[in-house]
N, C-alpha and C positions, 0 to 999 in steps of 0.2 A: 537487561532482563533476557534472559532464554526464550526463545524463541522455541515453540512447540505446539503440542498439541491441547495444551490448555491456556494458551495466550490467540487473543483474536486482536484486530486493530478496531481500534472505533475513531472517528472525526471529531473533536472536541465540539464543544459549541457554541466556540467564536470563531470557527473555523467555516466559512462556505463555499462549498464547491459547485461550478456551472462547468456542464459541459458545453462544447463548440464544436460542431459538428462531431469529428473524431476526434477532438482531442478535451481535455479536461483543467481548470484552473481550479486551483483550491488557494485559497486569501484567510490568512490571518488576520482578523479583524483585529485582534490588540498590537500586533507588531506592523503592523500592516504590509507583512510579506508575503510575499504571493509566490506559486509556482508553476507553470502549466507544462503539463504532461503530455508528449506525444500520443499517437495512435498508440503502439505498443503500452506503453507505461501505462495509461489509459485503460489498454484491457486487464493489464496485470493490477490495476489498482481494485478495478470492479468487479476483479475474480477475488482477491482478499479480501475486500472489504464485505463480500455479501458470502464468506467461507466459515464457518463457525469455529474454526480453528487458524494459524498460520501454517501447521502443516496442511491440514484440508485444501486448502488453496495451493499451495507448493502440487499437491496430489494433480488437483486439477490442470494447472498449469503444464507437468509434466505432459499431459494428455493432447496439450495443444501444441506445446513448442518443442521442437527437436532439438536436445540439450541435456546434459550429464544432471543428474537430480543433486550434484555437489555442489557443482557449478548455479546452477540455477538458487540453490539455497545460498549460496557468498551473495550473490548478486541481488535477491530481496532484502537479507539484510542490509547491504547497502543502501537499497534503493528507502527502505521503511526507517533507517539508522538517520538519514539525509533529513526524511519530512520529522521523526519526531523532533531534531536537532532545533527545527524551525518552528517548533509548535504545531504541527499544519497531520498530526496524527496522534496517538497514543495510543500505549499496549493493556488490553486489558485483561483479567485471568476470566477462566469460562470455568 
């Protein structure tokens, strides 16, 4: 799926996520795989996930991290390619 500004991520809802101090686990309840996210990952997760877009959040992001906006966009897709792989995300149109 394209990645833009009418696709948001949403958490499935067999999917629960607990944060840990700074960092965050999200568990697959049907596969029962789990992954837990550093500090960083952790912010970049809480800034997409409450962005109403995935460029929205890319926007944001830019804002925080010092980093090429191309660069930074390889690197979400990875990072959101990785969880839907696992069930532990999904893309949804807005």
């Amino acid at each position: 799926m394209l990645l833009g500004l009418t696709t948001r991520i949403a958490t499935p809802s067999h999917v629960l996520t607990r944060r840990l101090d700074d960092e965050l686990v999200l568990l697959n309840l049907d596969s029962e795989c789990y992954f837990g996210l550093d500090e960083i990952s952790t912010s970049i997760w809480e800034v997409l996930s409450s962005a109403p877009s995935i460029d929205a959040g890319i926007e944001a992001l830019l804002g925080t991290y010092d980093v090429e906006p191309d660069r930074l966009r390889a690197d979400i897709e990875v990072f959101l390619s990785e969880l839907v792989a696992h069930g532990l995300v999904e893309y949804q149109r807005v």
